[in-house]
N, C-alpha and C positions, 0 to 999 in steps of 0.2 A: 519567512519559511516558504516563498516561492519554489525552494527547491521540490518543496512538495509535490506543489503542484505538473511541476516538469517530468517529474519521477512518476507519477500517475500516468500523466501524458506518456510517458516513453513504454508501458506495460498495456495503456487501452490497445483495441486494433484499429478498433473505428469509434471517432468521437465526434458525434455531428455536430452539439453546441459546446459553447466553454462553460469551462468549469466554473462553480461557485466563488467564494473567498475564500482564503486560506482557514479564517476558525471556524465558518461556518461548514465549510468540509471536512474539518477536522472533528467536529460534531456528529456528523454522519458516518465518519467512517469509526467513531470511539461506538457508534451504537452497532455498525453493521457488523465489525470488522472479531476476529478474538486478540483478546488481549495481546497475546504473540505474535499475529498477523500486523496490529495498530503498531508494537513496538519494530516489527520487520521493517514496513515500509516508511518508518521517520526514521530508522538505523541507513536504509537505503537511500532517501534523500540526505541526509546530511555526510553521503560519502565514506562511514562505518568500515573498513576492512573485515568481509567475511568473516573471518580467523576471530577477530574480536563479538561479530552480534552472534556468531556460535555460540560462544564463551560466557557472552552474556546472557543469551538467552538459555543455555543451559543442552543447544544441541547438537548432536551428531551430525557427520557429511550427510547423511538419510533423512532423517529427520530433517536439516536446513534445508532440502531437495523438495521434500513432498511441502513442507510448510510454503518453498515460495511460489510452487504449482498453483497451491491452494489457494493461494491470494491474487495470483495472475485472474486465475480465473474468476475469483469472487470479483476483482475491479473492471471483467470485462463481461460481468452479466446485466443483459438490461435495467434491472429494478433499480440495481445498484446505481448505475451509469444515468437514470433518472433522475434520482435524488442528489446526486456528484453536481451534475451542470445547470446551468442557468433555466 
């Protein structure tokens, strides 16, 4: 699940150290993250067709919009980006 990690990477702005291991940030973002946000960004790494994690997730163009605002930002707040890397 490196994709993960990439897909993290490709959403930080600024990432001064590397990131953790794959389960062990998978750890941190099961606790930070909400349930919809944790299942967003494993839909987005493993390449998911929008149309499809909508549908899964059960949401609107509006709702996918503000949901992935919401997690951009949650993975580019400090605390966050602490506990993510080395």
């Amino acid at each position: 699940m490196s994709t993960l990690i990439q897909e993290i990477e490709k959403h930080i702005k600024k990432l001064v150290r590397p990131l953790k291991e794959t389960e062990v940030l998978l750890e941190v973002l099961k606790v930070k993250l909400t349930k919809k946000e944790f299942k967003l960004l494993k839909a987005w790494a493993e390449e998911t067709p929008i149309d499809e994690i909508r549908a899964k997730l059960n949401l609107d163009k509006e709702r996918y919009g503000e949901l992935s605002s919401k997690l951009i930002k949650k993975l580019n707040q400090e605390k966050l980006k602490q506990e993510m890397c080395i």
